[in-house]
C-alpha positions, 0 to 999 in steps of 0.5 A, spaced: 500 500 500 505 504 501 503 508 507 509 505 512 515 511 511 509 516 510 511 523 513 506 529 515 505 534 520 501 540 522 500 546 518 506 551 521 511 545 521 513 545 529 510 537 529 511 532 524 511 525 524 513 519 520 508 513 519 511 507 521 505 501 518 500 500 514 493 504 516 487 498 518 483 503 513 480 510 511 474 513 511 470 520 511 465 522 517 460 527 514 457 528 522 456 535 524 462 534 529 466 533 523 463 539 520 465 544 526 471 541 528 474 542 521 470 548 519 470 544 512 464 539 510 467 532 512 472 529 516 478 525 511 481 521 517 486 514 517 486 509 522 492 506 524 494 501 530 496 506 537 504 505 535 504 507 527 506 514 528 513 516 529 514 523 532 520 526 529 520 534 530 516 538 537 511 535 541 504 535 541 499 537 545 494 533 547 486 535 549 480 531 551 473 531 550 468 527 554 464 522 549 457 521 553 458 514 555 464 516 559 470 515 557 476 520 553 477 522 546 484 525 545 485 529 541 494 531 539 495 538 537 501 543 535 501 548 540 503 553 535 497 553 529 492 548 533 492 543 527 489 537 530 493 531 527 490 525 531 486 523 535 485 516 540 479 514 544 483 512 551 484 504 552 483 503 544 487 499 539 488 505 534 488 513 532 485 517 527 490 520 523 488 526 519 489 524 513 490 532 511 497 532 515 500 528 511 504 531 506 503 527 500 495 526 501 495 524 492 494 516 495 488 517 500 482 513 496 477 513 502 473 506 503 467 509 506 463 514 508 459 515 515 454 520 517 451 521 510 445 523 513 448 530 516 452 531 509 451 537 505 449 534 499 454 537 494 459 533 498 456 526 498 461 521 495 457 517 490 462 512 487 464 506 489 465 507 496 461 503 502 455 509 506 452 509 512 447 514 514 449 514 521 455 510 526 456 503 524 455 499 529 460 495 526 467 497 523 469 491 519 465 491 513 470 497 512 476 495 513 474 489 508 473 494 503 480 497 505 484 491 504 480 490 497 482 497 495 490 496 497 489 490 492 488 495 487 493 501 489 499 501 486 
């Protein structure tokens, strides 16, 4: 697939990063969340095993944000501009990297998309991708149709 050596970081250049292996899949959130915390109509995220990313230059800072069954989101931001590179559900298995920090974005082809039914209508992806209209309440059909399209990306 090729994403393993990846570099990325935040927008001013203080944090950057290297990914140390493959992503277990990409997809866009269209949740209204998404939409605030973006500024954007969509989120383009990547999920990777919690020891994918290799720090390589600053710190990130980290916040939290309560999620209604209890629990923390953490998100890892540059203190200087603010960008959110990541995030990670305390005691989960993975991150959600921003796919947007990386620095070549060209290979991202995302394998769903989640929340259609909070998406602006101009920005719905309507090729060959997987839709949900809210929440999957489970995640492998997604992964599945990842690990199909890695057979297809050069």
């Amino acid at each position: 697939m090729g994403f393993a050596g990846a570099i990325g970081g935040c927008n001013c250049g203080a944090v950057r990063y290297r990914v140390r292996s493959e992503p277990l899949t990409a997809y866009i959130c269209h949740c209204h969340l998404c939409q605030k915390r973006t500024g954007s109509a969509f989120s383009l995220s990547m999920i990777f095993r919690t020891d994918a990313l290799e720090i390589t230059a600053g710190q990130p800072e980290r916040t939290e944000r309560a999620l209604p069954g209890g629990g923390v989101n953490a998100s890892f931001i540059c203190a200087a501009c603010h960008s959110r590179i990541w995030t990670h559900r305390e005691g989960g298995p993975t991150i959600n990297l921003r796919a947007g920090t990386l620095d070549d974005t060209s290979r991202v082809r995302p394998a769903a998309q989640i929340w259609t039914s909070s998406a602006q209508p101009w920005a719905l992806v309507s090729d060959d991708i997987l839709s949900f209209e809210e929440q999957p309440a489970d995640f492998g059909p997604i992964l599945a149709a990842w690990a199909e399209r890695a057979k297809e990306r050069p």
